[in-house]
C-alpha positions in Angstrom: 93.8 -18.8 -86.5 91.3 -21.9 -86.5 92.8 -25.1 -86.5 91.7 -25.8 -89.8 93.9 -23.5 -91.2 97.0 -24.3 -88.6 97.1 -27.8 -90.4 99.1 -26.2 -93.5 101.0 -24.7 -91.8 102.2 -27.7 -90.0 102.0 -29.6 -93.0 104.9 -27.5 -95.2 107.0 -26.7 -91.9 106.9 -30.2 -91.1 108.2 -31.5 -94.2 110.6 -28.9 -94.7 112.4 -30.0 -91.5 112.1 -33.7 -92.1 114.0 -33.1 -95.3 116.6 -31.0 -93.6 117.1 -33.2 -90.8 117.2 -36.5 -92.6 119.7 -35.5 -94.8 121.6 -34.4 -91.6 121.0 -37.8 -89.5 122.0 -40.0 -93.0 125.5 -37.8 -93.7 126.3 -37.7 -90.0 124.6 -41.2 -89.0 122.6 -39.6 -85.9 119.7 -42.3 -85.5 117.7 -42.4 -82.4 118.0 -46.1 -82.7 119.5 -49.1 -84.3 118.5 -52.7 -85.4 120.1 -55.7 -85.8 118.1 -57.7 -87.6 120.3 -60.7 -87.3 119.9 -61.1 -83.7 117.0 -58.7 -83.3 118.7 -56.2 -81.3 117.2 -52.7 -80.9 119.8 -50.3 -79.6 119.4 -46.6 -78.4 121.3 -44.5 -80.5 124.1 -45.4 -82.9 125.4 -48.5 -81.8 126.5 -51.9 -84.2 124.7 -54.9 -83.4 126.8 -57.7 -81.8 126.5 -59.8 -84.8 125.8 -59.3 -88.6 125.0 -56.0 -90.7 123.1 -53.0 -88.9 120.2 -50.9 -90.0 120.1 -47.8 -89.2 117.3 -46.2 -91.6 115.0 -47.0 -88.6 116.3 -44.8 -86.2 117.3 -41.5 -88.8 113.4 -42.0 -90.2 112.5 -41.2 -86.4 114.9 -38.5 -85.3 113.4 -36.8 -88.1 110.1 -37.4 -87.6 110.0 -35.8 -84.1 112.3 -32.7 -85.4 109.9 -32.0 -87.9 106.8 -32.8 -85.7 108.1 -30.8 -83.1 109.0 -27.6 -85.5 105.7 -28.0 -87.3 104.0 -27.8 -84.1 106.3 -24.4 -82.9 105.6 -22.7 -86.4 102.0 -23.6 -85.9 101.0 -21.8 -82.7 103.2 -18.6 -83.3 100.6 -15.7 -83.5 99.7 -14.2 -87.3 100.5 -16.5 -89.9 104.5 -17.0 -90.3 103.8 -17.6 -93.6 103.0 -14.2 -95.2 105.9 -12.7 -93.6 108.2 -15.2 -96.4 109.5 -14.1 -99.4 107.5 -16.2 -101.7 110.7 -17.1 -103.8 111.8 -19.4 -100.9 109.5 -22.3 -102.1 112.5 -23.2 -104.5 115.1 -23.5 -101.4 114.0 -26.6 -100.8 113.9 -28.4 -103.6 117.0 -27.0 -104.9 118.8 -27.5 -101.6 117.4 -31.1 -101.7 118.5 -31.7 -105.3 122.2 -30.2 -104.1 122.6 -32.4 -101.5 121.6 -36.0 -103.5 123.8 -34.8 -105.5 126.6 -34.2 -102.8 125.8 -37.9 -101.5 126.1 -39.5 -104.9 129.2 -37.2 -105.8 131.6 -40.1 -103.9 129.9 -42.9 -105.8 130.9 -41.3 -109.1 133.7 -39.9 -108.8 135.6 -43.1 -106.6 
């Protein structure tokens, strides 16, 4: 395979894994770092700044950036193309996954 034609391959697996992941890392608040913008502290992992609010959007943007970066890059040295070997009804998975779990996210802002 050429690595012209690897870059699609990296390109779907890559977002499929960020969207996985990042739902993960919000609902389970697994950053790979924190800021305090307040005192402008940045703190490994999940940690609370030692004064005023702490964002964490940060650190879950970049835990799923390297997942998917480093899945992307897995998928796109496996020999053949992994691709052809799917069912091509999968390409709804994801968005219907991602449409189930907004709506899982949201369900505690409605329903309080």
């Amino acid at each position: 395979m050429s690595n012209q034609s690897r870059f699609p391959v990296f390109a779907v697996t890559f977002a499929v894994v960020y969207a996985a992941v990042y739902y993960f890392a919000v609902y389970y608040n697994w950053p790979l770092f924190s800021y305090g913008p307040q005192t402008g502290q940045w703190l490994l992992l999940n940690h609370p700044a030692s004064d005023g609010p702490t964002m964490y959007w940060y650190g879950w943007m970049a835990t799923s950036a390297i997942a998917g970066a480093v899945a992307g890059l897995i998928v796109c040295y496996l020999p053949g193309n992994p691709g052809r070997r799917l069912w091509s009804g999968l390409a709804w998975l994801v968005p219907v996954c991602s449409i189930a779990a907004i709506a899982h996210m949201l369900s505690g802002y409605f329903t309080r």
